[in-house]
PyMOL commands that place a pseudoatom at each C-alpha (Angstrom):
pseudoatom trace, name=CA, resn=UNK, resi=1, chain=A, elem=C, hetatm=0, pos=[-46.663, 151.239, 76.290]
pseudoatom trace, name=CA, resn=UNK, resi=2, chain=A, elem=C, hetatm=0, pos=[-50.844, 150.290, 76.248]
pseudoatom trace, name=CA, resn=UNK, resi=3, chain=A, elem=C, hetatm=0, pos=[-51.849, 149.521, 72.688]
pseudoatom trace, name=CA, resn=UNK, resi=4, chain=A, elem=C, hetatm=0, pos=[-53.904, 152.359, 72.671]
pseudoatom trace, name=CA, resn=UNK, resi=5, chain=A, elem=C, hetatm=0, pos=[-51.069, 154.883, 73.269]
pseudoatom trace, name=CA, resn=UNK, resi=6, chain=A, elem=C, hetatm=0, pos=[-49.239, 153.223, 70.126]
pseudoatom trace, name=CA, resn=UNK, resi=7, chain=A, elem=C, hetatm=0, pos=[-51.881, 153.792, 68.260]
pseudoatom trace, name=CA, resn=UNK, resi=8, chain=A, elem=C, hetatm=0, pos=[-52.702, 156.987, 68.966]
pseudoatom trace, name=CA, resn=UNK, resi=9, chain=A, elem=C, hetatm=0, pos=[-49.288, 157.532, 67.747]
pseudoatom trace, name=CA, resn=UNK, resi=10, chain=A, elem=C, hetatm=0, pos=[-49.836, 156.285, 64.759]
pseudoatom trace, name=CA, resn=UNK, resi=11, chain=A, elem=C, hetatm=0, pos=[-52.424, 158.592, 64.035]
pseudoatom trace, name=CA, resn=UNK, resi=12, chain=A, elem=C, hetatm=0, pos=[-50.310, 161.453, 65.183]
pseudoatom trace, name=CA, resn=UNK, resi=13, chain=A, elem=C, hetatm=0, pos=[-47.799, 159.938, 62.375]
pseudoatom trace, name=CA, resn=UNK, resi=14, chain=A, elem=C, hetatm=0, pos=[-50.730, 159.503, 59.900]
pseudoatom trace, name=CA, resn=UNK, resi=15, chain=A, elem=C, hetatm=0, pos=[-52.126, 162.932, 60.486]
pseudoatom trace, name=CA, resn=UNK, resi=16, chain=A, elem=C, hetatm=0, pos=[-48.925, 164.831, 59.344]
pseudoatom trace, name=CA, resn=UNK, resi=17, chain=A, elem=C, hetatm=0, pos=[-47.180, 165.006, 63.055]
pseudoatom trace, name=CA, resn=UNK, resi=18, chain=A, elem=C, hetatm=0, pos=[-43.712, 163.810, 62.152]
pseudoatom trace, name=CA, resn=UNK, resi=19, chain=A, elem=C, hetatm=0, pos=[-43.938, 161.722, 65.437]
pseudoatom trace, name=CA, resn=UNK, resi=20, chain=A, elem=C, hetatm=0, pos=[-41.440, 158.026, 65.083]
pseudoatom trace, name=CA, resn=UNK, resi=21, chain=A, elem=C, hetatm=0, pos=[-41.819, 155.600, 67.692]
pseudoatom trace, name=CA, resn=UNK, resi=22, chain=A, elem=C, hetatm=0, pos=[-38.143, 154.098, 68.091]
pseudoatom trace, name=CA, resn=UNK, resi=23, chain=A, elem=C, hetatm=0, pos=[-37.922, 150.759, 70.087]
pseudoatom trace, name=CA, resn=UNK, resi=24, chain=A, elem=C, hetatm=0, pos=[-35.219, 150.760, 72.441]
pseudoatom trace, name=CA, resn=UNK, resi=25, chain=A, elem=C, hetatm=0, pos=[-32.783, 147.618, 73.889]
pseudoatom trace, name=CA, resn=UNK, resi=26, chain=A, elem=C, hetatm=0, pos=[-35.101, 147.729, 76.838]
pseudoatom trace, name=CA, resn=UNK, resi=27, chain=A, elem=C, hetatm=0, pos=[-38.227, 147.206, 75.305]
pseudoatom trace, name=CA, resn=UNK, resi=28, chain=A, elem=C, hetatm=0, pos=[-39.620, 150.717, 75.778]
pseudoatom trace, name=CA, resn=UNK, resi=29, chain=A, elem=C, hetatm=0, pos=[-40.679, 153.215, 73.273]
pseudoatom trace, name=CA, resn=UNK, resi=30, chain=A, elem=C, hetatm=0, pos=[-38.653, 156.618, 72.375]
pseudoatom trace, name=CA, resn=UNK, resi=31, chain=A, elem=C, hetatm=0, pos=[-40.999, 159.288, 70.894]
pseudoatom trace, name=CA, resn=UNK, resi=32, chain=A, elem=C, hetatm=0, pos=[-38.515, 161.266, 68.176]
pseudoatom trace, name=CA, resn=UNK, resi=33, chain=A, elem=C, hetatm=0, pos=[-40.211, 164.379, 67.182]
pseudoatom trace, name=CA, resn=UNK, resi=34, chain=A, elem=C, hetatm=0, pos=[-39.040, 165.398, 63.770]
pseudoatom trace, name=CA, resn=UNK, resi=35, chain=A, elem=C, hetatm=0, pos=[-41.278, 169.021, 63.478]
pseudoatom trace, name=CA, resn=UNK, resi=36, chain=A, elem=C, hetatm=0, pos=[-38.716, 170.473, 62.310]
pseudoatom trace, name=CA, resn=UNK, resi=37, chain=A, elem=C, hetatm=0, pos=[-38.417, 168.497, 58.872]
pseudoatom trace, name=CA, resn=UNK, resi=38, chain=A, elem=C, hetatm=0, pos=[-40.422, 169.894, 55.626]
pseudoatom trace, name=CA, resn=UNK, resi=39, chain=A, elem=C, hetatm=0, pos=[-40.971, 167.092, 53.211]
pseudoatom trace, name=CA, resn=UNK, resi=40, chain=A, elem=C, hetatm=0, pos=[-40.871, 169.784, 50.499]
pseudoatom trace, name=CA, resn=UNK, resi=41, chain=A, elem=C, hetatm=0, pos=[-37.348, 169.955, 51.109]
pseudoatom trace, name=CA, resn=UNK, resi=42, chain=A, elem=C, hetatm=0, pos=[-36.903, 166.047, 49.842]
pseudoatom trace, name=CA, resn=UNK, resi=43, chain=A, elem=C, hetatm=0, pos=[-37.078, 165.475, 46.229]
pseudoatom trace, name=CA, resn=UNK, resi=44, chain=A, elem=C, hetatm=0, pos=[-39.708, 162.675, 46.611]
pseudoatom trace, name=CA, resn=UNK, resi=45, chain=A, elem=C, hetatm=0, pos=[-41.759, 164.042, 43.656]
pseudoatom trace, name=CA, resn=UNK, resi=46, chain=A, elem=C, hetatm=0, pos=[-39.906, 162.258, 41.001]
pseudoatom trace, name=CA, resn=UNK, resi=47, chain=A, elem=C, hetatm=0, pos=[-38.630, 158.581, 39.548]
pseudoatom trace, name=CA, resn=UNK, resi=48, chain=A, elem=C, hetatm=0, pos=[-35.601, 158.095, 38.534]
pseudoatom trace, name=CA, resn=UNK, resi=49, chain=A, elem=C, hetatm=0, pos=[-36.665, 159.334, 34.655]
pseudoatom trace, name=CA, resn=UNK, resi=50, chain=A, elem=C, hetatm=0, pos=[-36.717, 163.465, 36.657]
pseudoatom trace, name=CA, resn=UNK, resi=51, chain=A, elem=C, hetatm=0, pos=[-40.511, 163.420, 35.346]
pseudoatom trace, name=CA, resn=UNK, resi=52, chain=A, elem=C, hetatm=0, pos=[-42.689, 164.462, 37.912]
pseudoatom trace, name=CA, resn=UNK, resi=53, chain=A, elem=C, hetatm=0, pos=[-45.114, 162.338, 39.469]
pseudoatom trace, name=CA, resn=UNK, resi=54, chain=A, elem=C, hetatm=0, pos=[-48.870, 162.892, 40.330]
pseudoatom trace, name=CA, resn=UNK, resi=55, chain=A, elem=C, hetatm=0, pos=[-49.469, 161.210, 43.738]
pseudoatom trace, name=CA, resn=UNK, resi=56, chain=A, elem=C, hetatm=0, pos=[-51.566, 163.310, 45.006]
pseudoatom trace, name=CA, resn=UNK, resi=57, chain=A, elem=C, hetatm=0, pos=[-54.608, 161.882, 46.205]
pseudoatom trace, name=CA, resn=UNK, resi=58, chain=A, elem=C, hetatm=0, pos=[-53.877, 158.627, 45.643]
pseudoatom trace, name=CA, resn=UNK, resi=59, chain=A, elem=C, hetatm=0, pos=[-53.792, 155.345, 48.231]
pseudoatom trace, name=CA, resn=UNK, resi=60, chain=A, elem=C, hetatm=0, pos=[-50.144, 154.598, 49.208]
pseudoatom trace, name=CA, resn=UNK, resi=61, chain=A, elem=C, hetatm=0, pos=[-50.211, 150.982, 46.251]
pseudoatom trace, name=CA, resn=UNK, resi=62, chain=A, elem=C, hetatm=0, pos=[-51.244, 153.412, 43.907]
pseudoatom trace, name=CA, resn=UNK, resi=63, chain=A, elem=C, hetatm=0, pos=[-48.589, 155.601, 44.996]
pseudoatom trace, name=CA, resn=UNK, resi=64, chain=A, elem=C, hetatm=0, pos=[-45.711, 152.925, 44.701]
pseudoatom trace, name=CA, resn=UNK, resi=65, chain=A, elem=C, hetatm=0, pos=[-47.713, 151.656, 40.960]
pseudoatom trace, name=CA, resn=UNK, resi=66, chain=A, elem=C, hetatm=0, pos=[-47.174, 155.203, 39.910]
pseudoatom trace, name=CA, resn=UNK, resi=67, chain=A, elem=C, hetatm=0, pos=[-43.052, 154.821, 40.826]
pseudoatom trace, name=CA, resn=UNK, resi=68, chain=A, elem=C, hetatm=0, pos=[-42.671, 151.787, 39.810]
pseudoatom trace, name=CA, resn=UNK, resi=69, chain=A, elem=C, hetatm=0, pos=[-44.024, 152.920, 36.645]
pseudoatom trace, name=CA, resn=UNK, resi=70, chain=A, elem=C, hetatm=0, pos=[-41.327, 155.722, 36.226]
pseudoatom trace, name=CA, resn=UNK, resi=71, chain=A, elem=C, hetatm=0, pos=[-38.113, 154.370, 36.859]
pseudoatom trace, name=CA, resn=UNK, resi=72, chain=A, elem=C, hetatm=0, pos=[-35.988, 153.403, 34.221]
pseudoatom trace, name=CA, resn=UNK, resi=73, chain=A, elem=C, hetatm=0, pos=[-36.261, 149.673, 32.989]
pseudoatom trace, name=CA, resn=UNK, resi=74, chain=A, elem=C, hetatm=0, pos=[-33.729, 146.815, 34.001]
pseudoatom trace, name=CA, resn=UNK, resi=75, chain=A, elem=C, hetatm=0, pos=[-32.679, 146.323, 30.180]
pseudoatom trace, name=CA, resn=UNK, resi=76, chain=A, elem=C, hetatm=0, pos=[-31.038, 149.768, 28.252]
pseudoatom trace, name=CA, resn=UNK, resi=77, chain=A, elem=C, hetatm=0, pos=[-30.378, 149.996, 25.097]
pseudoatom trace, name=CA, resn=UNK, resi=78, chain=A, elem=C, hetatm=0, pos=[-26.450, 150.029, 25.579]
pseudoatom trace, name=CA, resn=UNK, resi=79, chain=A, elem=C, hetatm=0, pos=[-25.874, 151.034, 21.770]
pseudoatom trace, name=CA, resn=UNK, resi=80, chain=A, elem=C, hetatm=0, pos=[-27.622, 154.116, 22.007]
pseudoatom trace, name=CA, resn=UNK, resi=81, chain=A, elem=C, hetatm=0, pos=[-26.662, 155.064, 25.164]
pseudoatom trace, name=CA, resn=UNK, resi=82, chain=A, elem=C, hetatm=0, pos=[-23.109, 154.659, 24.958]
pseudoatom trace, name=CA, resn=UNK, resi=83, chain=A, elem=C, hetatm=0, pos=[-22.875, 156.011, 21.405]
pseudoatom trace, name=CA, resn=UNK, resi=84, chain=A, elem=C, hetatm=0, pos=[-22.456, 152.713, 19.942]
pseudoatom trace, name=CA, resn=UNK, resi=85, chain=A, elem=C, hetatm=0, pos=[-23.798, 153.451, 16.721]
pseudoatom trace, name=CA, resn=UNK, resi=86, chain=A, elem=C, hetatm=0, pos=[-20.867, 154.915, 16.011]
pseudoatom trace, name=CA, resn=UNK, resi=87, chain=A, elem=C, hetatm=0, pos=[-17.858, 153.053, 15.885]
pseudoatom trace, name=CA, resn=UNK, resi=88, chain=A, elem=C, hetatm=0, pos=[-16.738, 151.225, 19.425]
pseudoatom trace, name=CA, resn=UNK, resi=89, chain=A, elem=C, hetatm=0, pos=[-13.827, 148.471, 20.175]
pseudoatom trace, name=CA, resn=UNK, resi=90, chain=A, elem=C, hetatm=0, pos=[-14.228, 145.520, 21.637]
pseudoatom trace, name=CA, resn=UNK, resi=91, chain=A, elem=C, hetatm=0, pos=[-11.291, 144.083, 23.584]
pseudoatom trace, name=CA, resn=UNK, resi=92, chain=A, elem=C, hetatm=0, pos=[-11.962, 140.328, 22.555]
pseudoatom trace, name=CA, resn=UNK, resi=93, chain=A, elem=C, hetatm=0, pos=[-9.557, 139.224, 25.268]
pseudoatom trace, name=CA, resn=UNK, resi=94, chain=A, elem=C, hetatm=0, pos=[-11.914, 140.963, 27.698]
pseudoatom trace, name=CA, resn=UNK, resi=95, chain=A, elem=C, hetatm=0, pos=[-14.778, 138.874, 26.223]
pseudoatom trace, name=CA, resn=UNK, resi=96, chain=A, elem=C, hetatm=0, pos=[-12.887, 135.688, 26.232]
pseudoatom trace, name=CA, resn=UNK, resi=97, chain=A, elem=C, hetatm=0, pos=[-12.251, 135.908, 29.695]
pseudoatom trace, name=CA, resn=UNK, resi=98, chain=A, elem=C, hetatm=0, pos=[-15.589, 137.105, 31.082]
pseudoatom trace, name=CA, resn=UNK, resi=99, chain=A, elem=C, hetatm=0, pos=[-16.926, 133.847, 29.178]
pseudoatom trace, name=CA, resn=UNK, resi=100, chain=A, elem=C, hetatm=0, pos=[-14.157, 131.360, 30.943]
pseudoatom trace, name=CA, resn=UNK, resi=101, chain=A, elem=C, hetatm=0, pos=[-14.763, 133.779, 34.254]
pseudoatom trace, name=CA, resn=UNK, resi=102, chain=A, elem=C, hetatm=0, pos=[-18.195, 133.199, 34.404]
pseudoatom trace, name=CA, resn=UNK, resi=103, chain=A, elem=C, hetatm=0, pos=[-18.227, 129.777, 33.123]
pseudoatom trace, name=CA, resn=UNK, resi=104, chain=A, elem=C, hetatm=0, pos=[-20.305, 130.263, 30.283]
pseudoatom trace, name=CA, resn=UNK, resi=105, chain=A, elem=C, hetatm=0, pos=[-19.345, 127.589, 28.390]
pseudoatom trace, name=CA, resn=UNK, resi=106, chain=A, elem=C, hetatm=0, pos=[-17.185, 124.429, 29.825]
pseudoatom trace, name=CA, resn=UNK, resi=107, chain=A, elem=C, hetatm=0, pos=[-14.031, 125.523, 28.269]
pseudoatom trace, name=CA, resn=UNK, resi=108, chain=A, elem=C, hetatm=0, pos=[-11.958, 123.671, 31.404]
pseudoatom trace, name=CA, resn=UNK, resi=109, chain=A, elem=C, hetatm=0, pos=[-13.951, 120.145, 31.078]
pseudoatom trace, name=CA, resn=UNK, resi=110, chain=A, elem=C, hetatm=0, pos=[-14.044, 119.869, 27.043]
pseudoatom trace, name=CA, resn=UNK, resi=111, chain=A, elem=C, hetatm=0, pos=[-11.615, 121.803, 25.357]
pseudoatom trace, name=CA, resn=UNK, resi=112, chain=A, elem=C, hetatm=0, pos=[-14.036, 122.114, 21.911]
pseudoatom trace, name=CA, resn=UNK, resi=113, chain=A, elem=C, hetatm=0, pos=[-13.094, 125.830, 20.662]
pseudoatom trace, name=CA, resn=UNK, resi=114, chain=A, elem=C, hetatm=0, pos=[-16.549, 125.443, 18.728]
pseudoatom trace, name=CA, resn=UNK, resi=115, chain=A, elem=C, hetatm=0, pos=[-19.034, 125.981, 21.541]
pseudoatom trace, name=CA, resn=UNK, resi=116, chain=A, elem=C, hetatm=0, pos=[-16.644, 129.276, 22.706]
pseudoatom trace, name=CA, resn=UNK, resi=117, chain=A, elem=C, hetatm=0, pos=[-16.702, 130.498, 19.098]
pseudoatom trace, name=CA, resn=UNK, resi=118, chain=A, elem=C, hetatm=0, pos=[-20.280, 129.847, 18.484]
pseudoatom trace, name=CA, resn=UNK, resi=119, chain=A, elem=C, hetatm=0, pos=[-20.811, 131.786, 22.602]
pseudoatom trace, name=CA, resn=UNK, resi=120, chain=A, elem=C, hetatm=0, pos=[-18.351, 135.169, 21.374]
pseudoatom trace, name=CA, resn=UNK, resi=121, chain=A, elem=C, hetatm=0, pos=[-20.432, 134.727, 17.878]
pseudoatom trace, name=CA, resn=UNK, resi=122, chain=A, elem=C, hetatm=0, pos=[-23.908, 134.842, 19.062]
pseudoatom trace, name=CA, resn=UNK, resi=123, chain=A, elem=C, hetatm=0, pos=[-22.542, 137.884, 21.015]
pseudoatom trace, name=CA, resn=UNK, resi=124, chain=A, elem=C, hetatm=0, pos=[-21.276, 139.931, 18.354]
pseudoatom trace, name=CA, resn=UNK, resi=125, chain=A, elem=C, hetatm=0, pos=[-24.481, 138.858, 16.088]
pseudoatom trace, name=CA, resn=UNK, resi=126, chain=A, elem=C, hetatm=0, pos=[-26.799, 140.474, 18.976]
pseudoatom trace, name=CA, resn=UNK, resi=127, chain=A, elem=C, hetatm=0, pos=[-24.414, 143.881, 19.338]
pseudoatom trace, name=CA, resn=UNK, resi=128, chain=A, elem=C, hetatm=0, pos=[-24.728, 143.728, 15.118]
pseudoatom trace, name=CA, resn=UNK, resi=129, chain=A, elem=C, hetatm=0, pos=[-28.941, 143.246, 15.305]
pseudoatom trace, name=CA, resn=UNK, resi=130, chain=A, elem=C, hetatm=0, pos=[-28.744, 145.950, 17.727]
pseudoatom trace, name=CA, resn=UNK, resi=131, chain=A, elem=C, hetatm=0, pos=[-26.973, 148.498, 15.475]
pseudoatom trace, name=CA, resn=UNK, resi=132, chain=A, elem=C, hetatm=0, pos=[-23.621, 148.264, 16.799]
pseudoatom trace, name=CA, resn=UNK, resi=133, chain=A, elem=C, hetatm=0, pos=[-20.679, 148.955, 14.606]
pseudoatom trace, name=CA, resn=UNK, resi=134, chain=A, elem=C, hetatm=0, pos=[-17.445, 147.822, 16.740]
pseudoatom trace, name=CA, resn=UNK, resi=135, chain=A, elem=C, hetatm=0, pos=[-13.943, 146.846, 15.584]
pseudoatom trace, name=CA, resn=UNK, resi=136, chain=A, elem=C, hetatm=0, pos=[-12.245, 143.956, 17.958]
pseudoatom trace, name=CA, resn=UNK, resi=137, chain=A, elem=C, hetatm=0, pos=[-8.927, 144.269, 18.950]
pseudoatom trace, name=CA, resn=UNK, resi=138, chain=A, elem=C, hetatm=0, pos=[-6.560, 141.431, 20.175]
pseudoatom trace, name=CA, resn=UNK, resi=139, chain=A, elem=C, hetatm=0, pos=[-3.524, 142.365, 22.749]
pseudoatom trace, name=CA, resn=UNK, resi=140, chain=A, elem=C, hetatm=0, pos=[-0.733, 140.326, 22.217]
pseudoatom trace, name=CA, resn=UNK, resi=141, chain=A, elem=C, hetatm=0, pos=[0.530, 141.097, 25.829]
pseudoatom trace, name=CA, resn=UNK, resi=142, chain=A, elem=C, hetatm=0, pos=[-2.367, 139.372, 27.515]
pseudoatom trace, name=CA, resn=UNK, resi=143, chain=A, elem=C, hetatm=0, pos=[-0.828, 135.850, 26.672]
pseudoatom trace, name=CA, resn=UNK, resi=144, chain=A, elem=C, hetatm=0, pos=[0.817, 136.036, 30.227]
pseudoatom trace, name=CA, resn=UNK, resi=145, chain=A, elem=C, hetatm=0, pos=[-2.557, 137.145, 32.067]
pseudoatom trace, name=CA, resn=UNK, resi=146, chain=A, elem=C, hetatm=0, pos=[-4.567, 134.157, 29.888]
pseudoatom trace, name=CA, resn=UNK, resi=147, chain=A, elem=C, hetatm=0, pos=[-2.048, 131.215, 31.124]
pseudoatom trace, name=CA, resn=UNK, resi=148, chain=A, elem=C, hetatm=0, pos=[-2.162, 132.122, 34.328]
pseudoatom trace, name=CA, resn=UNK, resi=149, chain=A, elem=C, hetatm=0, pos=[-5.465, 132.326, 34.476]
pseudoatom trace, name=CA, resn=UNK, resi=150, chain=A, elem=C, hetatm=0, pos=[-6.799, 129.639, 32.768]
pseudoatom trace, name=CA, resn=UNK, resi=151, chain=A, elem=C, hetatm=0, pos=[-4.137, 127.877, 31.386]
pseudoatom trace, name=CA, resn=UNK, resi=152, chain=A, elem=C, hetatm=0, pos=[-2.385, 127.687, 27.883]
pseudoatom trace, name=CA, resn=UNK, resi=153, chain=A, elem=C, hetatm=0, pos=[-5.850, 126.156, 25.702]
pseudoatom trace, name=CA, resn=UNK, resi=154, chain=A, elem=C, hetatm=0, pos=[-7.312, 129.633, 26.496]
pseudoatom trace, name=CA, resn=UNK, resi=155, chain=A, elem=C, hetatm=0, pos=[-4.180, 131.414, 25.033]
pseudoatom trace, name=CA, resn=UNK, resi=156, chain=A, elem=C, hetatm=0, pos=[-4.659, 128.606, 22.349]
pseudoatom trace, name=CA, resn=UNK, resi=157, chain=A, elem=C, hetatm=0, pos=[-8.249, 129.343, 21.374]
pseudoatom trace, name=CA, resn=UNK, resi=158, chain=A, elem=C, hetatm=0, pos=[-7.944, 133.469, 21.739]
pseudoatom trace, name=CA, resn=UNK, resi=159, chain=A, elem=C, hetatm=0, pos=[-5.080, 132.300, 18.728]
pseudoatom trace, name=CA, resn=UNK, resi=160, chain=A, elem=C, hetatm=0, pos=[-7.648, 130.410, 16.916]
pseudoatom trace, name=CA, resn=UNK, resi=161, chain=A, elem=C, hetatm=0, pos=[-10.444, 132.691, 17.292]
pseudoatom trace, name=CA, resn=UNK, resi=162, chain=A, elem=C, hetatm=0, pos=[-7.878, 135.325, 15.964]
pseudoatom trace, name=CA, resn=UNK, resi=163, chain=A, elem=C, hetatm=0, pos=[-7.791, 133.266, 12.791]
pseudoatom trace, name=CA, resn=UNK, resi=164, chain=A, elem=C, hetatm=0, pos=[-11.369, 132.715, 12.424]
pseudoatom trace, name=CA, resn=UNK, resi=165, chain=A, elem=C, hetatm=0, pos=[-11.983, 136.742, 12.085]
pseudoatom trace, name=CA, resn=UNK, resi=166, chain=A, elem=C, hetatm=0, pos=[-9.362, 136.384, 9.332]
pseudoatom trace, name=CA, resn=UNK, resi=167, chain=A, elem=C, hetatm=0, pos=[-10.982, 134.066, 7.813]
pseudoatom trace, name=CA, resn=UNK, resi=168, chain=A, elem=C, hetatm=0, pos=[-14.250, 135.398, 8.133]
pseudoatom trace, name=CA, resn=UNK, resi=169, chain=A, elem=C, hetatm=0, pos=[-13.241, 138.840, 7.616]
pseudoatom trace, name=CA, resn=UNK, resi=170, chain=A, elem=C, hetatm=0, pos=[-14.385, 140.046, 11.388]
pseudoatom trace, name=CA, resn=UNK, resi=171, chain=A, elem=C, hetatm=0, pos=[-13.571, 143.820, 11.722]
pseudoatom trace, name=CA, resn=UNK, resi=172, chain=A, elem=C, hetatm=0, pos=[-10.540, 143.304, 13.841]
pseudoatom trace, name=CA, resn=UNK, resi=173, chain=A, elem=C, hetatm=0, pos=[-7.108, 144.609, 14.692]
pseudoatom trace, name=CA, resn=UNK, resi=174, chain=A, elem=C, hetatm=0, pos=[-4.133, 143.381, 16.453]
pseudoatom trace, name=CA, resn=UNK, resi=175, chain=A, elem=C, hetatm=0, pos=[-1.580, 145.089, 18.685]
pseudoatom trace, name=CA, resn=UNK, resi=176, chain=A, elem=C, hetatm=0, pos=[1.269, 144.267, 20.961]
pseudoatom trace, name=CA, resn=UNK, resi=177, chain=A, elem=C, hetatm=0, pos=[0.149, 146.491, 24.204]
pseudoatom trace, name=CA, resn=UNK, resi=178, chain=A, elem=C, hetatm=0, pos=[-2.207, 148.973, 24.612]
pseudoatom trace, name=CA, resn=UNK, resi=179, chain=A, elem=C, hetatm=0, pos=[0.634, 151.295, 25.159]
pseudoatom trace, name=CA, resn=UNK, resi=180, chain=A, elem=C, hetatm=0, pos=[2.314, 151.211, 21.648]
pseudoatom trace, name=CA, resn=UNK, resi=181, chain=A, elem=C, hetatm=0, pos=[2.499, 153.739, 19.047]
pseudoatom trace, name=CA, resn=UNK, resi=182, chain=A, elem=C, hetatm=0, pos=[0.200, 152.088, 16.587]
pseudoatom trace, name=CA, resn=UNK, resi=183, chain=A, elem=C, hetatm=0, pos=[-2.754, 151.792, 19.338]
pseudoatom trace, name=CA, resn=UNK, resi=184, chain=A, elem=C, hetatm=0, pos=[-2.738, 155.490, 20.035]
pseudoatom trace, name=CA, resn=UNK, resi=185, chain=A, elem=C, hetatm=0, pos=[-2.358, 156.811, 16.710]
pseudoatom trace, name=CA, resn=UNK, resi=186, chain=A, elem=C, hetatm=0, pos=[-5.287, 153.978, 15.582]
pseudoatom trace, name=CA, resn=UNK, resi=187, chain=A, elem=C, hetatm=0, pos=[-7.176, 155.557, 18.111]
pseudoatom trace, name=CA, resn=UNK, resi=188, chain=A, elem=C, hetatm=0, pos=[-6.638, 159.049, 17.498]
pseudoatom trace, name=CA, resn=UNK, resi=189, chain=A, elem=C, hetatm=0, pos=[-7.388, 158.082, 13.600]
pseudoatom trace, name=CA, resn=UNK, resi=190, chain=A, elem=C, hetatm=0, pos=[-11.003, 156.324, 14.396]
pseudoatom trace, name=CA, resn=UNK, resi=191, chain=A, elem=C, hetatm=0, pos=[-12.151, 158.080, 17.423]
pseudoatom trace, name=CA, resn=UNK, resi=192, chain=A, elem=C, hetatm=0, pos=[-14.179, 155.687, 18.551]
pseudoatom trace, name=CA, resn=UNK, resi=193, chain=A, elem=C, hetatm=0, pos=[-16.967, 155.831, 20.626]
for i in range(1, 193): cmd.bond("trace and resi %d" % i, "trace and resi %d" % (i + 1))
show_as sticks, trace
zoom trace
């Protein structure tokens, strides 16, 4: 296909002629005529906030500024929008094992509880400056699921951290199994979020 003929294309494109050029395996161009096809009937009018947006008239960077502008940010506000300013539980097993999971802190290399504490800490602090009210619970039927895992120093320190909310007098409560009595009436009583 001659230069000319692709861009004469593209102007058919440009000037609202729903015509796609398609390469093929062979090298040679398919013409796909798409006539048919009503932009109205695509929703490409809004962000992802459902506001509309004004493009009209405006260059094609404008056009993607404008977008850009309306969709919703990469951080959320988690506490609001998950009702967390009411009362929500934290399974602190969950948390201790997303921290060894992900490596947060070198729990395998130096087995210092302190630097784990001071890692769940910091995380409760920031869900507390936030506005979050949350209870932990502990499952005592995870012990099998945390030496497996990571061996019997993480079952150690979930025991230690356990001690420290004592201590410190950390909203927390602790059940066998998630399927026991007291867990479902606790639940039932608190309704949390």
């Amino acid at each position: 296909m001659a230069e000319s003929d692709v861009e004469s294309l593209v102007s058919d494109f440009d000037d609202g002629e729903g015509v796609t050029v398609v390469p093929t395996e062979a090298g040679t161009d398919v013409l796909d005529d798409y006539d048919d096809l009503n932009p109205d009937d695509f929703d490409m009018g809004t962000g992802s906030s459902g506001r509309a947006l004004q493009l009209e008239g405006l260059e094609p960077a404008q056009q993607l500024t404008v977008w850009r502008d309306s969709l919703m940010p990469v951080e959320v506000d988690l506490i609001s929008e998950l009702d967390g300013s009411n009362l929500f539980i934290i399974s602190i097993e969950s948390v201790i094992f997303d921290m060894l999971s992900v490596r947060e802190v070198a729990f395998e290399s130096e087995l210092q509880f302190l630097r784990l504490t001071q890692a769940i800490e910091v995380l409760l602090k920031n869900l507390r400056s936030s506005g979050g009210l949350f209870r932990l619970v502990f499952f005592d039927c995870m012990k099998p699921l945390f030496g497996a895992a990571f061996g019997e120093a993480s079952w150690a320190f979930r025991q230690a951290f356990l001690l420290h909310c004592r201590v410190e007098k950390i909203d927390h409560v602790v059940f066998p199994h998630w399927y026991c009595t007291e867990w479902k009436e606790h639940v039932q009583q608190w309704r949390p979020s």
